[in-house]
BADO-162895 format. One line per 3 residues: number of its first residue (from 1); their letters; for each residue x, y, z of C-alpha. Coordinates in steps of 0.05 Angstrom, whole numbers, plus 5000, padded with zeros to 4 digits. Layout:
# residues N
NUM	A	X Y Z; ...;
//
This chain:
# residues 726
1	XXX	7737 5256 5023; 7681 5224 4992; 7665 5188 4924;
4	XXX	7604 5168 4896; 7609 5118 4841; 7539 5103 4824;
7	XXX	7470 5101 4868; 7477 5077 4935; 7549 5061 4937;
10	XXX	7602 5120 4970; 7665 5117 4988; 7696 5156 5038;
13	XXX	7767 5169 5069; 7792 5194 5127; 7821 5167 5178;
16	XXX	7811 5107 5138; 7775 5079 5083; 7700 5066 5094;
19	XXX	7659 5028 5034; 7575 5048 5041; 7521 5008 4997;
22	XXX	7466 5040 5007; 7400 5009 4975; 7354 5059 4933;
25	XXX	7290 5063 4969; 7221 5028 4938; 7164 5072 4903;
28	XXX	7091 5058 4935; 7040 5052 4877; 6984 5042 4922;
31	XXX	6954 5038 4993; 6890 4998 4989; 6843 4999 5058;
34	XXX	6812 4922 5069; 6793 4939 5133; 6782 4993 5185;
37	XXX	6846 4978 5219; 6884 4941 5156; 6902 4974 5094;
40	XXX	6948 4931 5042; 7013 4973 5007; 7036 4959 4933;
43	XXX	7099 4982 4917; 7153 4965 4867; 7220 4942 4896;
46	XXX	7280 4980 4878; 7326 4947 4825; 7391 4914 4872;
49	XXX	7455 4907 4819; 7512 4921 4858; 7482 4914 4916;
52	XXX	7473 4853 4964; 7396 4824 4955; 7344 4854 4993;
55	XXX	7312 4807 5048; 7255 4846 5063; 7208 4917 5056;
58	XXX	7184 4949 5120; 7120 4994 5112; 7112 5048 5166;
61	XXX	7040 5084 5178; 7041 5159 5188; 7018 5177 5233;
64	XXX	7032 5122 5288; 7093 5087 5261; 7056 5027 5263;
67	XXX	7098 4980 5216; 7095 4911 5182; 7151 4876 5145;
70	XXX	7144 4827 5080; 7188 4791 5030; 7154 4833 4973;
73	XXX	7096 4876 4946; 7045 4885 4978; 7047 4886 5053;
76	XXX	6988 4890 5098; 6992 4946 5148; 6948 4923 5216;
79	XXX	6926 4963 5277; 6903 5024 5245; 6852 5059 5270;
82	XXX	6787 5068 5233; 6763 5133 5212; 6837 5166 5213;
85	XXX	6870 5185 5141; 6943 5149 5138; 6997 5152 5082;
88	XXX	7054 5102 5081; 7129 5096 5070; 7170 5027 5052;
91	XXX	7242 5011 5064; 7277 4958 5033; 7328 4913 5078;
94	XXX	7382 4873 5061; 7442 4844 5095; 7477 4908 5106;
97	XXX	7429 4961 5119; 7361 4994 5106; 7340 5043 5052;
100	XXX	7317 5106 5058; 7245 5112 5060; 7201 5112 4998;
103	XXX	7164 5175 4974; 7099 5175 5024; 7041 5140 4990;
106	XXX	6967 5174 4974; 6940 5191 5038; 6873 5136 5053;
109	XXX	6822 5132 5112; 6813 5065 5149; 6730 5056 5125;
112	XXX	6689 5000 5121; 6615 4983 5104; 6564 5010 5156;
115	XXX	6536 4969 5203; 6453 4941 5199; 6403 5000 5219;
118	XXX	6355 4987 5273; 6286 4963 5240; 6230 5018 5261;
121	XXX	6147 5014 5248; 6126 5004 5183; 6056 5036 5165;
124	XXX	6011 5034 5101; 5984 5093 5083; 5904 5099 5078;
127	XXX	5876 5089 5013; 5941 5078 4983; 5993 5022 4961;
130	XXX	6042 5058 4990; 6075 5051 5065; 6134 5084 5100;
133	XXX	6188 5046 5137; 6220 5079 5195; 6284 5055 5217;
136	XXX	6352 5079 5267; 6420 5086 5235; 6477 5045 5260;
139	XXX	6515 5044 5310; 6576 5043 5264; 6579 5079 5193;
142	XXX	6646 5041 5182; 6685 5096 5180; 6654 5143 5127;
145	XXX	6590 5170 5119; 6535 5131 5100; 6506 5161 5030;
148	XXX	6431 5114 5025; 6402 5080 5057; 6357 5018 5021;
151	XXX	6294 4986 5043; 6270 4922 5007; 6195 4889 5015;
154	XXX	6182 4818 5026; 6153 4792 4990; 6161 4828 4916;
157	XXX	6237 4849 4940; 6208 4916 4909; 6266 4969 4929;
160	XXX	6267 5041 4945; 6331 5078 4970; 6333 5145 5014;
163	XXX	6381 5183 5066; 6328 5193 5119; 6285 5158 5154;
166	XXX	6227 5145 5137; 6224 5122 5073; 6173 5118 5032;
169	XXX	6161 5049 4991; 6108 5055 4931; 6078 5005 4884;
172	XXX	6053 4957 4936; 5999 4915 4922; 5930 4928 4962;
175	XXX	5912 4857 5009; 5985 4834 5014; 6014 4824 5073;
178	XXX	6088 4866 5069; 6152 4862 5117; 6211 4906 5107;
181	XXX	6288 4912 5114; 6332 4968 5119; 6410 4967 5101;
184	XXX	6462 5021 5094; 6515 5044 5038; 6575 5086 5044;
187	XXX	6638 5092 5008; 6661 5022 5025; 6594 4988 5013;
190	XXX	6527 4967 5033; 6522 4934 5105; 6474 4880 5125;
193	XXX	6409 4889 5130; 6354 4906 5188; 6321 4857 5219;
196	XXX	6243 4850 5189; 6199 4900 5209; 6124 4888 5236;
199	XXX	6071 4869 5178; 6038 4905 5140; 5977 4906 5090;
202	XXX	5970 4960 5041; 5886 4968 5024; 5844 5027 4985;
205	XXX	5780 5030 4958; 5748 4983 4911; 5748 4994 4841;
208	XXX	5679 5025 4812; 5621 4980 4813; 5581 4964 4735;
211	XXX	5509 4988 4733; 5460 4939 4713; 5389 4957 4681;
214	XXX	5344 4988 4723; 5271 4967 4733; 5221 5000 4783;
217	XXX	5158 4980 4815; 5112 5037 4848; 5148 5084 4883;
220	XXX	5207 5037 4886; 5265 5029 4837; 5313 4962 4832;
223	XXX	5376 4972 4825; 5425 4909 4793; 5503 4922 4798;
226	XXX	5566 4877 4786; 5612 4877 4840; 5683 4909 4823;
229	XXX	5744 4861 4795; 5779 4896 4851; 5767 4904 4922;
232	XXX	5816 4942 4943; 5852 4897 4981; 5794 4886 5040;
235	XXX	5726 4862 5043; 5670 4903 5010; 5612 4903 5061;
238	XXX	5560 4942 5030; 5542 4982 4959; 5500 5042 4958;
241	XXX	5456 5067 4893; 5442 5143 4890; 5386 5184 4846;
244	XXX	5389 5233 4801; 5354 5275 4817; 5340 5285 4890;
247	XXX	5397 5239 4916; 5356 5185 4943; 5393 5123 4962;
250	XXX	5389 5053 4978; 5441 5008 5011; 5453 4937 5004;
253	XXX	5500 4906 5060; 5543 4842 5018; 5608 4832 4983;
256	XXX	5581 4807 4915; 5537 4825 4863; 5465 4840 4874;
259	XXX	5407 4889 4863; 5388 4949 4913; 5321 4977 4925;
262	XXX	5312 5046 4926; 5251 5072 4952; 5208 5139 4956;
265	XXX	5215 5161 4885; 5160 5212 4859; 5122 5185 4813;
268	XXX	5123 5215 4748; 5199 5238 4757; 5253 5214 4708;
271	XXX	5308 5179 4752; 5381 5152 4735; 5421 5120 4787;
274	XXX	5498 5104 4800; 5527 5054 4858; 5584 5056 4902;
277	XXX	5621 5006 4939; 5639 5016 5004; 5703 4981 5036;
280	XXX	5745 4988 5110; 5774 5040 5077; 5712 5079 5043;
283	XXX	5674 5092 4981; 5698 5077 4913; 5687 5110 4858;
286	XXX	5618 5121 4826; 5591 5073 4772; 5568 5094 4704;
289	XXX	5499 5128 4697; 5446 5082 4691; 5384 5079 4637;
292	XXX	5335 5136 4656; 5263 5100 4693; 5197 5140 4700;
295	XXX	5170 5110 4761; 5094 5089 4754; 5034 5052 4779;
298	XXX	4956 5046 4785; 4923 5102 4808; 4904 5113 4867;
301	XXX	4827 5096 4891; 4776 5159 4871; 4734 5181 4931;
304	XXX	4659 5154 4916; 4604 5203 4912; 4543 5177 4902;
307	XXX	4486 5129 4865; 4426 5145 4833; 4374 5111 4800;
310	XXX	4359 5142 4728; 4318 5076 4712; 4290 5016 4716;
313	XXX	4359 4984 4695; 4401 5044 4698; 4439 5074 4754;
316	XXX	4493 5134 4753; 4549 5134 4800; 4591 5197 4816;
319	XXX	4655 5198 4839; 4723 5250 4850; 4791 5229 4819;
322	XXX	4848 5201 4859; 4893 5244 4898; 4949 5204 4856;
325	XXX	4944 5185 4776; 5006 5137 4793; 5048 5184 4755;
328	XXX	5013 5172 4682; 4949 5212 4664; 4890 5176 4688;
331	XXX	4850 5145 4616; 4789 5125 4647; 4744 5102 4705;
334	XXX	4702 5044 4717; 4637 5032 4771; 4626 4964 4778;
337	XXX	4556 4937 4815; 4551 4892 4874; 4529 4837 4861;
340	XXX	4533 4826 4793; 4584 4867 4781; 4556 4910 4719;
343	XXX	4599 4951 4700; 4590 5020 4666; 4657 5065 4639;
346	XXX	4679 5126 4638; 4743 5154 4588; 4771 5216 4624;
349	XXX	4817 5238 4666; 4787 5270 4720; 4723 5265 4764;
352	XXX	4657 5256 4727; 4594 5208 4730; 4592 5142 4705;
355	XXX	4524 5111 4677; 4515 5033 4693; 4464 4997 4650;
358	XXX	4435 4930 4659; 4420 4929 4714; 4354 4889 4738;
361	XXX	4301 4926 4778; 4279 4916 4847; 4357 4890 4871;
364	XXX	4388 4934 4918; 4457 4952 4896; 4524 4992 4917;
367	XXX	4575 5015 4867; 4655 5018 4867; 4708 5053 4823;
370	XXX	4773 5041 4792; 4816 5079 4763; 4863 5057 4694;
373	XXX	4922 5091 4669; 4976 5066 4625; 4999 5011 4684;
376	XXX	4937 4986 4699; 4876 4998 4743; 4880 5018 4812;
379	XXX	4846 4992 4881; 4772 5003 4883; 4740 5064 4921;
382	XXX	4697 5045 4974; 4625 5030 4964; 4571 5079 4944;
385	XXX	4500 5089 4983; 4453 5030 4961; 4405 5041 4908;
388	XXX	4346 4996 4880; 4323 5013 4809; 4258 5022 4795;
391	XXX	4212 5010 4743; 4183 5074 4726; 4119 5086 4749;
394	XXX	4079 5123 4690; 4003 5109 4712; 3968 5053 4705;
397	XXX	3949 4992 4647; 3871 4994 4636; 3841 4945 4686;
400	XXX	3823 4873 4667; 3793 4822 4690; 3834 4761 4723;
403	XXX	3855 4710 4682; 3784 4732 4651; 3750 4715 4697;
406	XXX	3677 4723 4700; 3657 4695 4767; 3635 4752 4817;
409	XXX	3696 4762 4865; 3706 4825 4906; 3786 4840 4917;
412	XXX	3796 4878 4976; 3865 4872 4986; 3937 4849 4952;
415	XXX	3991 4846 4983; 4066 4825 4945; 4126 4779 4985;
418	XXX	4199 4789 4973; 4212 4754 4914; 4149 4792 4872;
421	XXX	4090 4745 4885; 4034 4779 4888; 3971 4756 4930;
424	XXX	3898 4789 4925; 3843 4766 4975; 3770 4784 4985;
427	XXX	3704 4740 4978; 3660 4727 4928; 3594 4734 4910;
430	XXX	3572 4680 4963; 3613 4720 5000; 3661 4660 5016;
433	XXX	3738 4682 5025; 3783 4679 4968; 3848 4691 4935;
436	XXX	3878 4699 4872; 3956 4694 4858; 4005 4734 4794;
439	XXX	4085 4727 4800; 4084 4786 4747; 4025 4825 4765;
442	XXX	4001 4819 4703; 3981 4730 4695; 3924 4709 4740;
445	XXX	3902 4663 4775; 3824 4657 4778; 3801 4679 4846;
448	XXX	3796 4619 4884; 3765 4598 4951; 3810 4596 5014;
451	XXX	3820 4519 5026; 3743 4503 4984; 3708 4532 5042;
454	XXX	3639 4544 5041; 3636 4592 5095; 3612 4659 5105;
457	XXX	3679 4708 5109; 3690 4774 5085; 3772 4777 5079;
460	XXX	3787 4845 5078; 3866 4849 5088; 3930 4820 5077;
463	XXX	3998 4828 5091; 4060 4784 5082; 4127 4779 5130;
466	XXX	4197 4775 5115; 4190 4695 5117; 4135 4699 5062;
469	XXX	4078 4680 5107; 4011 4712 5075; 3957 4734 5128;
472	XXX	3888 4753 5119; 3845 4782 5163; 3765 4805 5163;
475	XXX	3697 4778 5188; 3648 4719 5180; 3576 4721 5170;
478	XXX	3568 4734 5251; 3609 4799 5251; 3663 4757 5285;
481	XXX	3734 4759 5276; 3772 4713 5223; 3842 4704 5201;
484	XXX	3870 4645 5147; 3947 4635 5129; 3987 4619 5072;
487	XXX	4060 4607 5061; 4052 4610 4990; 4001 4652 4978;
490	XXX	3956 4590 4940; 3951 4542 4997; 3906 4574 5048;
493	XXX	3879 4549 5111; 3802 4554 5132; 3792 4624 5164;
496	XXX	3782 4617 5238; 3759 4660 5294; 3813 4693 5319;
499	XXX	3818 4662 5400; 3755 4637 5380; 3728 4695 5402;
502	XXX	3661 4696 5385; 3644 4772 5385; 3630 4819 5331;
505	XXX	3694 4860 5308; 3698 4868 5240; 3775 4866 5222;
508	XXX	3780 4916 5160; 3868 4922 5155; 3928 4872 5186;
511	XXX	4011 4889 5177; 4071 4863 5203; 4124 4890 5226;
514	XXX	4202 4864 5214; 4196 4828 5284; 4137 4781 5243;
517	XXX	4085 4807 5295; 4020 4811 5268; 3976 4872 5281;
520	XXX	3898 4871 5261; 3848 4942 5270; 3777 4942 5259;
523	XXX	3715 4962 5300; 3674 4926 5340; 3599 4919 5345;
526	XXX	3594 4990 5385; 3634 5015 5326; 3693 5019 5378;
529	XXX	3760 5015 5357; 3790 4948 5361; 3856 4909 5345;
532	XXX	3898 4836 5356; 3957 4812 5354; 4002 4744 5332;
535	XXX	4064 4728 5329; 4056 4673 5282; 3987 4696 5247;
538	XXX	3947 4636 5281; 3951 4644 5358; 3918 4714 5360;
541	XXX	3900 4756 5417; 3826 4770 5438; 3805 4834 5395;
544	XXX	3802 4889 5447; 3791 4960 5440; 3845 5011 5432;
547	XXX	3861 5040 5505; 3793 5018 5530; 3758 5068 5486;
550	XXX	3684 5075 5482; 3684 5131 5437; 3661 5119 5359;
553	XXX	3728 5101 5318; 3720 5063 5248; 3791 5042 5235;
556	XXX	3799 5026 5166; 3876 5021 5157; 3941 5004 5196;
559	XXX	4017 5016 5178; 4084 5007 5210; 4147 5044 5203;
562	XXX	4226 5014 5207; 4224 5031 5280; 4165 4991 5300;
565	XXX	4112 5040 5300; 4046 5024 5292; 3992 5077 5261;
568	XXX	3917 5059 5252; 3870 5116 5214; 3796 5118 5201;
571	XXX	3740 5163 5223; 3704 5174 5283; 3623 5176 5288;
574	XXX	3620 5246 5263; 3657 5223 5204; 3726 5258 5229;
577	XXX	3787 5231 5208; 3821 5204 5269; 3894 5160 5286;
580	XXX	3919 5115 5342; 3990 5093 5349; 4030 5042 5385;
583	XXX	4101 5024 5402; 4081 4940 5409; 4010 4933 5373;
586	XXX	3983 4918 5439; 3981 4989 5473; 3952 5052 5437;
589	XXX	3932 5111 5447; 3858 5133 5446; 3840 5152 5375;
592	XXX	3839 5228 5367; 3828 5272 5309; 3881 5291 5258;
595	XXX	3906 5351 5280; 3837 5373 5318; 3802 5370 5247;
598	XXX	3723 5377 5249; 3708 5366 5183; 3681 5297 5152;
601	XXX	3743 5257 5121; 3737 5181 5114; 3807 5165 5122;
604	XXX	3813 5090 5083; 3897 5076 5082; 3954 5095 5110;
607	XXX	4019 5077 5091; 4092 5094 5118; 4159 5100 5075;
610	XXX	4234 5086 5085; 4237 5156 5125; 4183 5138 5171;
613	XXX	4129 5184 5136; 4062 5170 5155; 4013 5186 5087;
616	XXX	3945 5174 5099; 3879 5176 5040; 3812 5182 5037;
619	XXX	3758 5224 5009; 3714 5283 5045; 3645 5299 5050;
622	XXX	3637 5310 4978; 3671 5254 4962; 3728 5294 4938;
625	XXX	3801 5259 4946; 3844 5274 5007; 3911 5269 5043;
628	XXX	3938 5285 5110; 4012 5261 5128; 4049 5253 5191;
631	XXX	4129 5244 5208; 4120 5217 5278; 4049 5184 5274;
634	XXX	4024 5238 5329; 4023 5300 5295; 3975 5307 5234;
637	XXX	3966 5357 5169; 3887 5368 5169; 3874 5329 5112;
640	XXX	3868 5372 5042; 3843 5351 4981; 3892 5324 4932;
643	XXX	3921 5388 4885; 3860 5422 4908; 3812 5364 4868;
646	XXX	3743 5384 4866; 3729 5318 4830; 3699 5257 4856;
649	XXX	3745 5209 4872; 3735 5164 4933; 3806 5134 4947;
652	XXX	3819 5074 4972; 3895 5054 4977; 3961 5076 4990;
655	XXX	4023 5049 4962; 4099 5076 4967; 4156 5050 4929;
658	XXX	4236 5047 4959; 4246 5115 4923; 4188 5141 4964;
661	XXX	4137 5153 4911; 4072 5151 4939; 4014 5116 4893;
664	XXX	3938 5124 4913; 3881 5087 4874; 3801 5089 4882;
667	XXX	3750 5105 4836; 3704 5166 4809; 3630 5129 4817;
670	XXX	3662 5081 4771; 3721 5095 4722; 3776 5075 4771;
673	XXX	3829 5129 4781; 3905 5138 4812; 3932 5194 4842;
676	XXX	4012 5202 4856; 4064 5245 4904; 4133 5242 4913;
679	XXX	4135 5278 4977; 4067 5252 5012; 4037 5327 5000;
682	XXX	4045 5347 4927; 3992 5302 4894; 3967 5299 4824;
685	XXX	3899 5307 4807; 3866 5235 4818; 3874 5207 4732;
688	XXX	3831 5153 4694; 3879 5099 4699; 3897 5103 4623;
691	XXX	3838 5144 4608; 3786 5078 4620; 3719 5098 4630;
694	XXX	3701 5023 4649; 3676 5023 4723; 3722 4993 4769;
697	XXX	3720 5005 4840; 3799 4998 4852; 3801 4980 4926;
700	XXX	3880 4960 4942; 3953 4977 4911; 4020 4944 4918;
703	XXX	4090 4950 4897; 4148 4906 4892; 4210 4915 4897;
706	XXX	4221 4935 4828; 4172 4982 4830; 4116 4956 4797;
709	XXX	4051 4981 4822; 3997 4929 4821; 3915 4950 4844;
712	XXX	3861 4899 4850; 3786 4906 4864; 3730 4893 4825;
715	XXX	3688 4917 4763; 3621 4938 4743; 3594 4859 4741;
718	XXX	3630 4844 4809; 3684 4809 4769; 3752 4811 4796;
721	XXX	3796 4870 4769; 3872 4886 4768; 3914 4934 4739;
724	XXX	3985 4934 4738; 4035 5007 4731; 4070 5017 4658;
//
């Protein structure tokens, strides 16, 4: 039989009497894991009136029956094994027995924090301040799944969290050097971390560049910038301006601030530019749009046409516009002279012809052209053909006597050096050479005797070379040969025999030619045809006849082209007009008729111009002018009268001018008279020389360079005459 008189204590009979006092068994409150293989038990202990006093608790593990044993709450349970879910059970103990076991506790798994992942490769992404971090989960997830995973930057401890590798870290910043950690949570905690991972520097591009104002020059546009606050983390190594339009760029390779040239722009086109810099990484964004240039500059140089004399003073230059008006319209053109650079304008736009006055007659002169637009004036064309203006020639002054003179002196010849002196010579009435001198044509000298000599010679001739040396040549009172000199035309020497040759040879004409040889033509006593040379005008050759000839040939005149030609004309015994050339003065050719003529023309001067045309004058039988003109010195027109003249007019000289107007004087059995042609064949009608009706036998004509006619001979009384060109 058994009795139960309260909890835990029974008594039972039987055989005998047995007394039990059983202890009430403890309640668990909790199981608390501190370790994957520990977990501490709370409990409360059972209350112990009427029983003895409890000694200990005993905590058993199920499964495993592992157990540990404490005086009191709460007991740490060891040697559990991680990962595996365990509830527990306590018994209290006291002198007499054990209680039964306690309710079983929660169930709890043995967890801990994970262990430290495996640090991976870190990597920045392009252009970004981003990277990702790779990394290799622990070995050990302490016993329950790992929910994140967290990876923190060094420096900036900036922190982003995921459950997969990689992760992605943002809000770097560009040019700093990064390392990175990785460390893993689960339900127990957050592990240690990774070890570092490799460095890393986030970059991008640069920030936008700040346009400056842009300036041009030409065909070339400058381009100033401000270099961006931010470089995006690296270097910026060069900056690059673009156009709008036509996307022309320029590049400047540096870091900084600067200015970048940008060329082959149009001219004439409206531009705006932006800049880019460019880093490791790339090109940032554009700048702002700059101002708007119009790129422009001088024209270009026109194309010269070409100069021509309208005047003694006055030239006209022509000229075609530039191929480019340096993008602004062209406002005018100016020819400028060389020398003296005179300068005539022109306000248009295009090609045209540009008058330059002032100009001073007798100077050669070439011509350029500029253009001007709104920028300025262009580069010069190149130069024009050379022109000399010219003092018109519009016939002739009425002839006067020199410096009044009223002294018998017969002019024969004048003859004018480069810088416009002119220098008549013939004899007087003693027939003693002499000379007169005018540095206008116009003011006198009275005729004069060659160095006071009071000798018998006839000067005929006289020509001048480039070095101003003044020869005359003719005969004495023998017949014989003479020549005198003059550097200045005023201070002669004594004629002389020329080689003191003592034979008769009347010397009627002498030129030079640019070498400053001397060539003299006459006849000799047989009324052969004779000449001499110098090559200073004092040491002459012995007069000899032309190619040996013993034929009848008067020559009256010699000329002598730019090539070195030389042309003698006169007449032969019938009174035929004849020539004779040569290549060096010393060897001719036989004189022969003019083109085969047989009829009577006394042939008196020939002259050549700039072209090389040979124009030779005279009159015919009937004393009526004529003309007969060569372009080689061989071949021969049969001389014609002068615009078909069937007035008397016995010519005596030929002059031509640089713009090859030919100028004949002579007389008409007194009133002197002037005949012109600008071609050699197309003559006037032989003119009064302003109407005069005064005799004067007008026996030479020169020009200087300006174009200023002068004729000499003499008048009615044997006074010396001259008459100048107006």
């Amino acid at each position: 039989m058994s009795v139960t008189f309260g909890p835990g204590i029974t008594i039972s009979g039987g055989s005998g009497i047995s007394v039990n006092l059983k202890l009430q068994p403890s309640s668990i409150s909790t199981a608390t894991v501190i370790s994957t293989t520990s977990t501490s038990v709370s409990f409360t202990m059972p209350t112990t009136i009427g029983h003895p006093p409890t000694r200990s608790y005993t905590v058993t593990s199920h499964p495993g029956c592992i157990t540990a044993t404490g005086p009191s709450s709460p007991i740490v349970v060891s040697g559990l094994t991680s990962g595996v879910s365990y509830t527990f059970t306590v018994v209290a103990n006291n002198i007499m027995d054990t209680s039964v076991p306690s309710v079983a506790s929660i169930p709890v798994t043995q967890t801990t924090v994970p262990g430290a992942p495996t640090i991976g490769t870190a990597t920045a992404v392009t252009n970004s301040t981003t990277a990702t971090v790779a990394f290799t989960a622990p070995a050990s997830n302490g016993g329950a799944t790992i929910t994140r995973y967290t990876v923190t930057s060094s420096p900036g401890s900036i922190i982003t969290t995921g459950t997969t590798s990689p992760i992605t870290v943002i809000g770097l910043t560009a040019g700093t050097a990064y390392t990175f950690t990785v460390s893993a949570t689960n339900s127990a905690g957050t592990g240690a971390s990774s070890s570092p991972s490799n460095s890393i520097t986030p970059t991008t591009v640069s920030g936008a560049p700040t346009i400056g104002t842009v300036t041009f020059s030409s065909t070339t546009a400058s381009v100033p910038f401000t270099a961006p606050g931010y470089n995006g983390g690296t270097a910026i190594t060069s900056y690059t301006a673009t156009s709008t339009p036509g996307s022309i760029t320029g590049t400047l390779s540096q870091a900084g601030s600067g200015t970048i040239s940008v060329p082959g722009l149009t001219l004439g086109t409206a531009y705006t530019f932006t800049v880019v810099a460019t880093n490791a990484v790339g090109a940032s964004a554009s700048s702002s749009v700059s101002n708007s240039i119009t790129p422009l500059t001088a024209p270009g140089a026109p194309t010269i046409g070409t100069a021509t004399v309208t005047g003694a003073t006055t030239a006209t230059v022509s000229y075609t516009a530039p191929a480019s008006n340096g993008g602004a319209t062209i406002t005018s053109y100016t020819a400028t002279s060389s020398p003296g650079g005179i300068t005539g304008t022109l306000s248009q736009a295009g090609s045209g012809t540009i008058t330059v006055s002032g100009l001073t007659a007798g100077t050669a002169y070439t011509f350029t052209v500029k253009a001007t637009n709104s920028v300025g004036t262009g580069s010069a064309s190149s130069a024009s053909n050379s022109v000399v203006p010219l003092t018109v020639f519009n016939g002739f002054n009425t002839p006067a006597p020199m410096n009044s003179s009223y002294t018998a002196a017969f002019m024969k010849s004048v003859a004018v050096n480069s810088s416009g002196l002119f220098v008549a010579i013939g004899y007087n009435g003693s027939n003693y050479p002499v000379y007169a001198t005018s540095s206008n044509g116009s003011t006198w000298t009275t005729p004069a005797t060659m160095n006071g000599s009071t000798v018998i010679a006839n000067m005929f001739s006289v020509t001048v070379n480039s070095a101003g040396l003044f020869v005359a040549v003719g005969y004495n009172g023998s017949g014989y040969p003479v020549y005198a000199t003059s550097s200045n035309g005023s201070t002669w020497t004594t004629p002389a025999l020329m080689n003191g040759y003592s034979v008769r040879t009347f010397m009627n004409a002498v030129t030079v030619n640019s070498s400053g040889l001397f060539v003299a033509v006459g006849y000799d006593g047989n009324s052969h045809p004779a000449y001499a040379t110098s090559s200073d005008g004092s040491t002459w050759t012995t007069p000899a006849t032309m190619n040996g000839s013993t034929v009848a040939a008067t020559m009256h005149s010699v000329a002598v082209n730019n090539a070195g030609l030389f042309v003698a004309v006169g007449n032969d015994g019938n009174g035929y007009p004849v020539y004779a050339k040569s290549s060096n003065g010393s060897t001719w050719t036989t004189p022969a008729t003019m083109n085969g003529s047989t009829t009577v023309a006394y042939m008196n001067a020939v002259t050549v111009n700039s072209a090389g045309l040979f124009v030779a004058v005279g009159y015919d039988s009937n004393d009526y002018p004529v003309y007969a003109k060569s372009s080689n010195g061989s071949t021969w027109t049969t001389p014609a009268t002068m615009n078909g003249s069937t007035t008397y007019a016995t010519i005596a000289s030929v002059a031509v001018n640089s713009a090859g107007l030919f100028v004949a004087v002579g007389n008409s059995y007194g009133p002197p008279l002037y005949a012109r042609s600008s071609d050699g064949s197309t003559w006037t009608t032989p003119a009064a020389m302003n109407g005069s009706s005064v005799v004067a036998n007008m026996q030479s004509v020169a020009v200087n360079s300006s174009g200023l006619f002068v004729a000499v001979g003499y008048d009615v009384n044997s006074y010396p005459a001259y008459a100048t060109s107006n």
